[in-house]
MMTF fields as JSON, N, C-alpha, C and O atoms, coordinates in Angstrom:
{
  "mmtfVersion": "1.0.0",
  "mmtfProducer": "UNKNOWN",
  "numBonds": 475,
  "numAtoms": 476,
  "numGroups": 119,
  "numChains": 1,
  "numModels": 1,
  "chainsPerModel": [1],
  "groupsPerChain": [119],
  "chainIdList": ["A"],
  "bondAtomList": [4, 2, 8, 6, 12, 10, 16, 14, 20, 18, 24, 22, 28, 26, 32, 30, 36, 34, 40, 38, 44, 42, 48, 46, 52, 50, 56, 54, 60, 58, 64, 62, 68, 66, 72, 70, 76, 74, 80, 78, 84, 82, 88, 86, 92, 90, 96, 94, 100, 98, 104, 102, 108, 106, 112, 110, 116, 114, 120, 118, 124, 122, 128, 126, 132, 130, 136, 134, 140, 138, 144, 142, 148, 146, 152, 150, 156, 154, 160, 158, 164, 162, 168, 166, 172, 170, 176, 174, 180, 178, 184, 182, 188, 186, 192, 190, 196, 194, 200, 198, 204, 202, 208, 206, 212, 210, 216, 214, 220, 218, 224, 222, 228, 226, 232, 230, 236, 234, 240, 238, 244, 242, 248, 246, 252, 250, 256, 254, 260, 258, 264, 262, 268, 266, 272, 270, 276, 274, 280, 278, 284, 282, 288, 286, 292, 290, 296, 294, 300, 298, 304, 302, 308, 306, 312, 310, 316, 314, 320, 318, 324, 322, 328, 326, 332, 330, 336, 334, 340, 338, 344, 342, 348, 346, 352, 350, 356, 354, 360, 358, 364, 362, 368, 366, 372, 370, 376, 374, 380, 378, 384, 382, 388, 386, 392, 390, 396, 394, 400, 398, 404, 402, 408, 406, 412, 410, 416, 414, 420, 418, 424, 422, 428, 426, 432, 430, 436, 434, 440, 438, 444, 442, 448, 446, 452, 450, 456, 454, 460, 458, 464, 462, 468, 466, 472, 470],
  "bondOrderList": [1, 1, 1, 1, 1, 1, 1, 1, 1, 1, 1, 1, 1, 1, 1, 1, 1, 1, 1, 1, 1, 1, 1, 1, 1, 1, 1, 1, 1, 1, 1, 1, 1, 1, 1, 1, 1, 1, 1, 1, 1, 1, 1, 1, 1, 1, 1, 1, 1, 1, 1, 1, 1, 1, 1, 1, 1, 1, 1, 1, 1, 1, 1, 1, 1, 1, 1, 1, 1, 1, 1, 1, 1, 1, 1, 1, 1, 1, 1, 1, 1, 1, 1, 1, 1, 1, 1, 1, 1, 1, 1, 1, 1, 1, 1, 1, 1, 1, 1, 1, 1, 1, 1, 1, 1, 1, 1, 1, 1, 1, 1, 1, 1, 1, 1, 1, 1, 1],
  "groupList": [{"groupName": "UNK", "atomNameList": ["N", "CA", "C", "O"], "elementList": ["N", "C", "C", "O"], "formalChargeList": [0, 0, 0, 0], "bondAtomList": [1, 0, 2, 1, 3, 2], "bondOrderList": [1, 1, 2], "singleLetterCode": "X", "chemCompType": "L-PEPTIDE LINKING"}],
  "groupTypeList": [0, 0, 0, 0, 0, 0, 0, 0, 0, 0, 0, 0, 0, 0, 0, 0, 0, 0, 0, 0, 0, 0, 0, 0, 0, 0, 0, 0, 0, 0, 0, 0, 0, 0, 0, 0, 0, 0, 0, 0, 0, 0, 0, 0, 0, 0, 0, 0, 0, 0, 0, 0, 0, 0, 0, 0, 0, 0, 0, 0, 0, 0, 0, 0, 0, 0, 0, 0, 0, 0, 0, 0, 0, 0, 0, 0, 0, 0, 0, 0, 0, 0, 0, 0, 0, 0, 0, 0, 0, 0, 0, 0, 0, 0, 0, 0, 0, 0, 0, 0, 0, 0, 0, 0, 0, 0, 0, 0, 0, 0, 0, 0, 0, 0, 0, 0, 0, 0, 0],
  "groupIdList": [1, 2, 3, 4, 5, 6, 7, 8, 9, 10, 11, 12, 13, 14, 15, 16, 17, 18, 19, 20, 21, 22, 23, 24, 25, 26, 27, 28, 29, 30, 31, 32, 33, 34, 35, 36, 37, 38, 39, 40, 41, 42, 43, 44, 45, 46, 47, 48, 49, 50, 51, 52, 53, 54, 55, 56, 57, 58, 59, 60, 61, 62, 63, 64, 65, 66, 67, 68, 69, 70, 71, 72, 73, 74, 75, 76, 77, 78, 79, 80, 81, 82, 83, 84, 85, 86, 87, 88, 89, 90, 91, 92, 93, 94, 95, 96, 97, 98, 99, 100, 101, 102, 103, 104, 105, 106, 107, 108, 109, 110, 111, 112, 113, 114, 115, 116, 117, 118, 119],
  "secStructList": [7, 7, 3, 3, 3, 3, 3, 3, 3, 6, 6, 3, 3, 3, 3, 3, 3, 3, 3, 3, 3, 7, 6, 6, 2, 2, 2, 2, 2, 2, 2, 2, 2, 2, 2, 2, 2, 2, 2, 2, 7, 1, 3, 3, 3, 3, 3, 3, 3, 3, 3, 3, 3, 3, 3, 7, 6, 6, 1, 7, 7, 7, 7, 7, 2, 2, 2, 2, 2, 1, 4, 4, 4, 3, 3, 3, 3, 3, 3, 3, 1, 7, 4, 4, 4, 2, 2, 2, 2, 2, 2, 2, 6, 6, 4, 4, 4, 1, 1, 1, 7, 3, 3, 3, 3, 7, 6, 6, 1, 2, 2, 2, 2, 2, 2, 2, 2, 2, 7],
  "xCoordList": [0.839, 0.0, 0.886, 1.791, 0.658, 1.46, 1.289, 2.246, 0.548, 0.366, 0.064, -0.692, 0.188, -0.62, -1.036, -0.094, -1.994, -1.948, -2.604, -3.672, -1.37, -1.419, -1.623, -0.969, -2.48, -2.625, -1.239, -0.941, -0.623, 0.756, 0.298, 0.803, -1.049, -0.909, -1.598, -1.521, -2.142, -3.159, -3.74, -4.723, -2.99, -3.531, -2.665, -3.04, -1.494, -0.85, -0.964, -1.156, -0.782, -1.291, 0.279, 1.014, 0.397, 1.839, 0.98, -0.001, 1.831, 1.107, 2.194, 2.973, 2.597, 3.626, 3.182, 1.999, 3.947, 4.209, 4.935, 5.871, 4.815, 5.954, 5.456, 4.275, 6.1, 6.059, 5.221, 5.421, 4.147, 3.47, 2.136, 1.591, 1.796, 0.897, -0.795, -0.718, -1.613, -2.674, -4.077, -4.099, -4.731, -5.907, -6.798, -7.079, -7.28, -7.933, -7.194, -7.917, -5.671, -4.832, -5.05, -4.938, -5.392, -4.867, -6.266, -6.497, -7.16, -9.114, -9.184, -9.773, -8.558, -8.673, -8.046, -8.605, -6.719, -6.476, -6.974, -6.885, -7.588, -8.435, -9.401, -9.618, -9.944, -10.995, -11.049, -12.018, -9.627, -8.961, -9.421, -10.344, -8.82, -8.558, -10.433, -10.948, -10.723, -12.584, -12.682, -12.515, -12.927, -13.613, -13.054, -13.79, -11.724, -11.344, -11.386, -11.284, -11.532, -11.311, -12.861, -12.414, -14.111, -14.904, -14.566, -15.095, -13.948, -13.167, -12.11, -12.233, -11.114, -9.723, -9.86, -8.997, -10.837, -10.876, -9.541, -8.939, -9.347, -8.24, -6.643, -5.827, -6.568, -4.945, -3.659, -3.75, -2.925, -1.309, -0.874, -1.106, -0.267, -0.258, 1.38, 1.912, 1.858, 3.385, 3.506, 3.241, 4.004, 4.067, 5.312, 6.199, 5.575, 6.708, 6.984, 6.812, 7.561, 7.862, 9.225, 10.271, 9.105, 9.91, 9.833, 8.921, 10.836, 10.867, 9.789, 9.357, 9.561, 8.389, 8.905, 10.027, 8.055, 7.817, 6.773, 6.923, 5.89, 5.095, 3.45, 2.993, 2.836, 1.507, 1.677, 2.379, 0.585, -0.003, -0.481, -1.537, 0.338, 0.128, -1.309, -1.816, -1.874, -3.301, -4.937, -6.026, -4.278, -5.484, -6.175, -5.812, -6.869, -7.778, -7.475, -7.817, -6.334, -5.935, -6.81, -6.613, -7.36, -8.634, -9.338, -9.995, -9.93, -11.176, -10.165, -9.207, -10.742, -10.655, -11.438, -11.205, -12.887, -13.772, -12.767, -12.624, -11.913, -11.446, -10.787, -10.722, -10.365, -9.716, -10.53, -10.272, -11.536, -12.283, -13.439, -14.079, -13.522, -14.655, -13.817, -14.357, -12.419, -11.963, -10.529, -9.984, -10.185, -8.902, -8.32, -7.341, -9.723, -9.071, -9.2, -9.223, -9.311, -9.442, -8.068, -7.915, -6.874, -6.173, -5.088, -5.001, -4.349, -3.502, -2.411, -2.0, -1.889, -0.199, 0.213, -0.24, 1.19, 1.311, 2.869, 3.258, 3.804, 4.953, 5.528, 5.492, 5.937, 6.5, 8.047, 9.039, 8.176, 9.975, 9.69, 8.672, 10.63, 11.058, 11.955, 12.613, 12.22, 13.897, 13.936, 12.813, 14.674, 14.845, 14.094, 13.218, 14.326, 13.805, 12.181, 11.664, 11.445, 9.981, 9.316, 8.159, 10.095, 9.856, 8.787, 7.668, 9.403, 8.375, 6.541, 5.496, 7.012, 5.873, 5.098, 3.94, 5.484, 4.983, 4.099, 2.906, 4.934, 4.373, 3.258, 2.649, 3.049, 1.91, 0.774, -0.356, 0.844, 0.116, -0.22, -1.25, 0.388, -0.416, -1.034, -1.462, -1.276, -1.422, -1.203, -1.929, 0.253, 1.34, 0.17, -0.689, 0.767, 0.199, -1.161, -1.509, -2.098, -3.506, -4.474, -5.652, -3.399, -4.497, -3.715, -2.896, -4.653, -4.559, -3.605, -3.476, -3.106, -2.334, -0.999, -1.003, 0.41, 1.588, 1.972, 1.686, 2.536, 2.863, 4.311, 4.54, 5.539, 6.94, 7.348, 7.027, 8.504, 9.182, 10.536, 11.339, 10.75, 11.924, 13.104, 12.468, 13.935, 14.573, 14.972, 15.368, 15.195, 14.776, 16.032, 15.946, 17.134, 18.07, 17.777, 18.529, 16.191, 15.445, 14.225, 13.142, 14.28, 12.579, 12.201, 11.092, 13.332, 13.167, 12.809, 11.991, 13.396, 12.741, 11.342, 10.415, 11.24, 9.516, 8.727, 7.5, 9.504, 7.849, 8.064, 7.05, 9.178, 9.407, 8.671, 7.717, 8.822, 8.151, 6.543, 5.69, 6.196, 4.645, 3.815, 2.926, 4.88, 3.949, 4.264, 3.569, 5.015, 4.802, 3.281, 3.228],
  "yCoordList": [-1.177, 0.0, 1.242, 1.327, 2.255, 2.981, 4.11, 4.866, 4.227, 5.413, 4.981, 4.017, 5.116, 4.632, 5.381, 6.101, 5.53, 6.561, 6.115, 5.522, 6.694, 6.452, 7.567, 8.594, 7.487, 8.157, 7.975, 7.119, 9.25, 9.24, 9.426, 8.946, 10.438, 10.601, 12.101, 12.653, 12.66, 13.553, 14.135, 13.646, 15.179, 15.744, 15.276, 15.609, 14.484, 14.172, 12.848, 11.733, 13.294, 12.001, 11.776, 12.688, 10.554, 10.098, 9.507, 8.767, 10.196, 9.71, 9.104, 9.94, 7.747, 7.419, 7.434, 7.12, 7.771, 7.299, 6.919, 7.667, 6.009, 5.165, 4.882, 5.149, 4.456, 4.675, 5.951, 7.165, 5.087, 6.286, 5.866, 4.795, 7.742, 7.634, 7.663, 8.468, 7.192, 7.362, 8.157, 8.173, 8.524, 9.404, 8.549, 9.138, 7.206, 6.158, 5.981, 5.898, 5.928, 6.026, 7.146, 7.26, 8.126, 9.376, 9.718, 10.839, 9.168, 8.828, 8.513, 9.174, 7.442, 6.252, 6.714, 6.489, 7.416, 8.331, 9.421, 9.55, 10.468, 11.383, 10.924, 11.311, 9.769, 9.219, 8.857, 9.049, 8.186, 7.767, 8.935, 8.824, 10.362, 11.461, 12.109, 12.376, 12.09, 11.976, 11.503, 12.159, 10.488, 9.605, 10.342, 11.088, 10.183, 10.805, 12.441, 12.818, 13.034, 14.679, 15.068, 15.561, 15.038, 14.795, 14.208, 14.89, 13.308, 12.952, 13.967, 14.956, 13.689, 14.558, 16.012, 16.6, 16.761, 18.398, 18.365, 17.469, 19.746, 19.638, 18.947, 18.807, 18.685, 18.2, 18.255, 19.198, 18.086, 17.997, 17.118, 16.068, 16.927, 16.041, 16.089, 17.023, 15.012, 14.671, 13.374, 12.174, 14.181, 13.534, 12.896, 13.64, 11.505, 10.644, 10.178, 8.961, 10.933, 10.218, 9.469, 10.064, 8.245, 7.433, 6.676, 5.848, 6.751, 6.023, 6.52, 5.777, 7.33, 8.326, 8.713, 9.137, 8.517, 8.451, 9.587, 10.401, 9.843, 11.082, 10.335, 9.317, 11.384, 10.951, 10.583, 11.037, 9.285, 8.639, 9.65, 10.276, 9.743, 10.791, 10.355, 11.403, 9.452, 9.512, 9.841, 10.11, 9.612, 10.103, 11.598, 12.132, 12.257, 13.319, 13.557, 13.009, 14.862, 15.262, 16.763, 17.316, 17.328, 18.326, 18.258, 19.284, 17.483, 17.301, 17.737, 17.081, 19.077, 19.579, 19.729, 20.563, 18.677, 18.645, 18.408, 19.453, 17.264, 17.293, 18.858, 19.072, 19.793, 20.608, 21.794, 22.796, 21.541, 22.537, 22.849, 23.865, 21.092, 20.852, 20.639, 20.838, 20.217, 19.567, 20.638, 20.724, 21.549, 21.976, 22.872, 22.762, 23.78, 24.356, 24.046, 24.709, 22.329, 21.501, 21.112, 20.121, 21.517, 20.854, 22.229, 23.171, 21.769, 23.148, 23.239, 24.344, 22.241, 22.131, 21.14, 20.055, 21.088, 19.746, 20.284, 21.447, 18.822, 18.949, 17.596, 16.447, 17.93, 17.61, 16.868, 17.595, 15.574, 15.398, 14.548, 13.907, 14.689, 14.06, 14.463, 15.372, 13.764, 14.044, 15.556, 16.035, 16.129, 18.055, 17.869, 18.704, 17.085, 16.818, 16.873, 17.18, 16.708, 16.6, 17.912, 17.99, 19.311, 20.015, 20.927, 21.151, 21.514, 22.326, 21.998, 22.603, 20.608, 19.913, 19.345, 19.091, 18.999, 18.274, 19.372, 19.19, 20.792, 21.966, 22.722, 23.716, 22.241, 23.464, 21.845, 22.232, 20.508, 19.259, 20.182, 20.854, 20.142, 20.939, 21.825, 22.254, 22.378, 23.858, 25.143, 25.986, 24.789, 25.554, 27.049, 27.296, 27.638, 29.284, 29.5, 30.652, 28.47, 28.828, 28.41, 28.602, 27.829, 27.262, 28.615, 29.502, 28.05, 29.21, 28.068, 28.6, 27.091, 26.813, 26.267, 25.616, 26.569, 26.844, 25.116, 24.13, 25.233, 23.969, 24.155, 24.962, 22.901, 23.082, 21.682, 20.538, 22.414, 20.924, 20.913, 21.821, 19.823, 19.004, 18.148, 17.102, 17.936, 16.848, 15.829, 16.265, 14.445, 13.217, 13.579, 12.619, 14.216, 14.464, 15.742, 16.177, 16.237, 16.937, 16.191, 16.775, 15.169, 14.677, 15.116, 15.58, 14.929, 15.485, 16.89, 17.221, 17.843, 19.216, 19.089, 19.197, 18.879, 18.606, 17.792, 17.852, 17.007, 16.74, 17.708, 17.841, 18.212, 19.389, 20.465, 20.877, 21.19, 22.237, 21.839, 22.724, 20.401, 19.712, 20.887, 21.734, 20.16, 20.862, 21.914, 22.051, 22.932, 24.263, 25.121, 26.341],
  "zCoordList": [0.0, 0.0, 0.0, 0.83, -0.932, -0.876, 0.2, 0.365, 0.688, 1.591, 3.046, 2.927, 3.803, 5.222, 6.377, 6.71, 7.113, 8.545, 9.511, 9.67, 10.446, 11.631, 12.571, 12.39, 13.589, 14.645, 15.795, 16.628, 15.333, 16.859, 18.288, 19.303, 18.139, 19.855, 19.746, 18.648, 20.623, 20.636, 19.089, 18.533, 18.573, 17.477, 16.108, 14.983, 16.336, 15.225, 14.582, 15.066, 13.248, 12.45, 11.337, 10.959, 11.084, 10.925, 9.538, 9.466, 8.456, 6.65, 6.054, 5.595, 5.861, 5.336, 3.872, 3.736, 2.558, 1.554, 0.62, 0.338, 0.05, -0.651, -2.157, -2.378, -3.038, -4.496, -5.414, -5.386, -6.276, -6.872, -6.003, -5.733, -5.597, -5.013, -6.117, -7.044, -6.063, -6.874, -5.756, -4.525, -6.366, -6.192, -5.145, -4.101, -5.309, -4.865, -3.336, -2.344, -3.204, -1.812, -1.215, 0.006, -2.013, -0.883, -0.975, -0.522, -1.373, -0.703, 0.558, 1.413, 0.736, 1.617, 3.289, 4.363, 3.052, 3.617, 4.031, 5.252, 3.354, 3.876, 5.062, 6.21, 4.11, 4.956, 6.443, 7.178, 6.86, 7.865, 8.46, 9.267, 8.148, 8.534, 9.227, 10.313, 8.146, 8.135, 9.749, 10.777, 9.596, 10.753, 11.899, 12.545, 12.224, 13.198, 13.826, 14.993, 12.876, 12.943, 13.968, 15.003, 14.041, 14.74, 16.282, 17.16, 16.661, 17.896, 18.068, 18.79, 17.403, 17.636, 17.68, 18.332, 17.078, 16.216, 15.328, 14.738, 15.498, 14.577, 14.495, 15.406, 13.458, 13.296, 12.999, 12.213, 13.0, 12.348, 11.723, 12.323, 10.674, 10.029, 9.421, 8.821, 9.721, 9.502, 8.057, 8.13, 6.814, 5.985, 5.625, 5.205, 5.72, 5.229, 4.244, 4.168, 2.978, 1.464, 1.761, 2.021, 1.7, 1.499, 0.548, 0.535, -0.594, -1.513, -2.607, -3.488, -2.507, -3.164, -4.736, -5.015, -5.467, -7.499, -7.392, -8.303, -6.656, -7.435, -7.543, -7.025, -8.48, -8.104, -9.379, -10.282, -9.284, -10.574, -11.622, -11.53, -12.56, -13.461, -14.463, -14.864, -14.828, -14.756, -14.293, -14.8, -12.935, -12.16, -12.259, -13.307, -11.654, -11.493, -10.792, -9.744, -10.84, -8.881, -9.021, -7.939, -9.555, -9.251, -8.715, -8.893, -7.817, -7.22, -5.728, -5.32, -5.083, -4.002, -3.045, -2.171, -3.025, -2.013, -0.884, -0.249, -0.339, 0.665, 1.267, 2.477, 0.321, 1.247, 1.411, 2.078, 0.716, 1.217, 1.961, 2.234, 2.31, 3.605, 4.8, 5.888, 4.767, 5.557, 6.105, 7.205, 4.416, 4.827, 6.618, 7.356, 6.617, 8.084, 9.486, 10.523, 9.063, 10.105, 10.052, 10.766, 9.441, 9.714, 9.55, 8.763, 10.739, 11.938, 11.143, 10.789, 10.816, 10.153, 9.388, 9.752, 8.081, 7.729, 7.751, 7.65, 7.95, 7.632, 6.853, 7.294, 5.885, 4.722, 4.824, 4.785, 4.94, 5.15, 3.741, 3.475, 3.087, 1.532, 1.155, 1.66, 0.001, -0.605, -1.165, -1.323, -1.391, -1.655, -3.402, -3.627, -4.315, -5.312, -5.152, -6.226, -4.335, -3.846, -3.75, -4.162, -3.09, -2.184, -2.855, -2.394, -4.237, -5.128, -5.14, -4.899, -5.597, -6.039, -4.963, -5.294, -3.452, -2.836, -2.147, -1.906, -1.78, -1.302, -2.414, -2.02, -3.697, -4.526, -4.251, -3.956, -4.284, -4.252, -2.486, -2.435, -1.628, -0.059, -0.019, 1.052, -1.147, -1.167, -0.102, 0.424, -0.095, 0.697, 1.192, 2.039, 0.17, 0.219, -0.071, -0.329, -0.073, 0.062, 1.726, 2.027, 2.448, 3.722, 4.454, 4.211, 5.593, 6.736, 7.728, 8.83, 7.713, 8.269, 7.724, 6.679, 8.554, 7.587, 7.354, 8.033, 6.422, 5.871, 5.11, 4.209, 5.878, 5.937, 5.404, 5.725, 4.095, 4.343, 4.657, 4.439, 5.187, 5.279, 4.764, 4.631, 4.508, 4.425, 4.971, 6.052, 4.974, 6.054, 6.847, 7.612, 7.262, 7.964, 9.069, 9.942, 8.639, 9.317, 9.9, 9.852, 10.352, 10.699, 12.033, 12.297, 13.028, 14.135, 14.253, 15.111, 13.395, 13.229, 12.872, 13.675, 11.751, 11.652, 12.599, 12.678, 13.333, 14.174, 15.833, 16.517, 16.26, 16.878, 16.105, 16.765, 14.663, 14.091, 14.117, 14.182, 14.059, 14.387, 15.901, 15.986, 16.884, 17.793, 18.243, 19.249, 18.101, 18.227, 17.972, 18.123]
}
């Protein structure tokens, strides 16, 4: 499975992903996110590209219902991936359109990002 999430512990949520991600994974995910956000309120969200190819360049990545029912439910995302990722992984977050800041990293930074998490 290329993507996975996990609940770390109060408001943070741990998103691993690995190869190419497709539209149908990062559903399935939200969803995770869904269910819980109602219990939890809002969240943080710590993203792990490991071994990461990019998004399935077929799919339909336009469909923005999730971030715009869901987006300012969520406080912070931080981003650790290879420096090759950073452009693309930050305009796919939509860095400069939420009201909450969203950072990336490099994996020799993870400890910063999940320190920059809960600030």
């Amino acid at each position: 499975m290329p993507m996975t999430v996990r609940h770390e512990g109060g408001n943070v949520y741990r998103l691993e992903v690995h190869g190419t991600l497709s539209k149908l994974e990062l559903e399935r995910g939200q969803n995770v996110l869904i269910d819980d956000l109602g219990r939890v309120g809002p969240v943080r969200l710590l993203f792990l590209l490991e071994g990461f190819e990019g998004w399935a360049p077929d799919d339909d990545w336009h469909d923005l219902t999730f971030y715009v029912k869901y987006g300012d439910a969520i406080e912070r995302i931080a981003i650790v991936g290879d420096e090759k990722w950073r452009s693309q992984s930050l305009m796919f977050a939509g860095a400069d359109l939420r009201k909450g800041p969203v950072e990336f990293f490099s994996p020799e930074k993870a400890a910063a990002a999940r320190a920059w998490l809960s600030t």
